[in-house]
Each structure stands twice: as C-alpha cells, then as structure tokens.
N, C-alpha and C positions, 0 to 999 in steps of 0.2 A: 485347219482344224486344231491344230496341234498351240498354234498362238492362242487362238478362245481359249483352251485349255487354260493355257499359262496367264493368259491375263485373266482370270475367272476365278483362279487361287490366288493371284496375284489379291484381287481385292475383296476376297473371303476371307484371306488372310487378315488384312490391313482391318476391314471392320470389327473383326474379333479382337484384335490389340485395342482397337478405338473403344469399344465397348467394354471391355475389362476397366478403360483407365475412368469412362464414363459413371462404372458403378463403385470404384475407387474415389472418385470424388467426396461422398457422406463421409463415408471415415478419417479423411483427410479434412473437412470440416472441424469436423468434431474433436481431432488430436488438433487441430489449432485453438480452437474453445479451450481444451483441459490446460493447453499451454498458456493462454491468457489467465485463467484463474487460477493458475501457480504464481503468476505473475503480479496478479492483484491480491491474492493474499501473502506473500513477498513484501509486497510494497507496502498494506497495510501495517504486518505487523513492522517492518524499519521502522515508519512511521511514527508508529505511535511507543515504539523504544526509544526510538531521539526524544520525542517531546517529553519523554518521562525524565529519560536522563537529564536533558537542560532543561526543565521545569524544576529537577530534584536541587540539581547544579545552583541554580536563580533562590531557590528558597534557602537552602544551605547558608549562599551568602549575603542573603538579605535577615534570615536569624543572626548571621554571624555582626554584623553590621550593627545590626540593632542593640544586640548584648554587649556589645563594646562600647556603641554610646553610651548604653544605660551605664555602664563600670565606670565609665570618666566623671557622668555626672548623674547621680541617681537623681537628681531633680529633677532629669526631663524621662522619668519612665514613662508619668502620663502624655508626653507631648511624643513620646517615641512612639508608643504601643498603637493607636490609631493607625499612623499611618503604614507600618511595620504589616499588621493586620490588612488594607488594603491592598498593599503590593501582593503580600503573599496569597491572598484571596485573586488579584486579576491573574499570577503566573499560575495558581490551580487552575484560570478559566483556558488559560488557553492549551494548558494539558487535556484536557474536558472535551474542548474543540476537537482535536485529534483523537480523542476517543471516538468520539460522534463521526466522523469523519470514518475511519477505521470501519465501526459498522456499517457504514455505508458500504463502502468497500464487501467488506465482505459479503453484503446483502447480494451483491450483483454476480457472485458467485453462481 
C-alpha cells in the first residue's frame, strides 16, 4: 500500500512540473518573437545607416571629382554636369533601395 502511495505522488508530482512547463510554453513564444523584432529593427536601422553613410561617402566624392575637373578645364562643365548628375542620381537609387527595404523590415514587426 505504502508503494501506490509513493508511486501516486511520485507521478502527481511529475505531471504538475509537466504542466507548469506546458503552459510556460505561450510566453516563451512570444519573448522569442519580441527578440526577433529587436533583432529586425536592429538590423533595419544599421542598414539603412551604412547605405546613407556610403551613398553620403560616393556623392561627396563624385561632387568632388566633378569640381575638380570642372577647375582644370571649365570647357568641359557641360560635358561634366550630365554625367556627374547621373551617378549622383543612381547612388541616391540605391540609398532609396535600403530605405524601401528598411520598411519592409520594420513592417514585419
């Protein structure tokens, strides 16, 4: 009698611990979620701070570039200024990019 006993608490026991960790589960979900999307808007915003910074970097020296041909030879302003214009327009695109990208990112928060 005295063993039924003991094996009866024995696994009264055991399913009380099982069932505590069973409804521990949701929460333990869920602090992994809020850790993903610390994670993703983390990454977002790096992201889209590199592309600004080397998009900033890229334009800098491509005015710089520019203005210096134009000083050696003011004759080729207009041969400069198009293309000058073009570059500096596709390194905005791909800063843009990473904007766009970014709110993605964040949207999935």
């Amino acid at each position: 009698m005295k063993t039924k006993n003991i094996l009866s608490l024995l696994v009264g026991t055991t399913l009380m611990l099982l069932a505590s960790v069973a409804f521990a589960q949701d929460s333990a979900i869920e602090a992994v979620k809020a850790s993903q999307a610390g994670l993703i808007a983390i990454g977002a915003g790096l992201g889209l701070g590199l592309a600004a910074f080397g998009g900033g970097l890229g334009q800098g020296r491509a005015a710089a570039a520019a203005l210096e041909g134009i000083a050696r030879n003011p004759d080729a302003a207009g041969k400069l200024f198009t293309p000058m214009i073009l570059g500096l327009a596709l390194i905005e695109s791909l800063v843009i990019y990473s904007l766009i990208i970014a709110f993605l990112l964040v949207g999935k928060i």
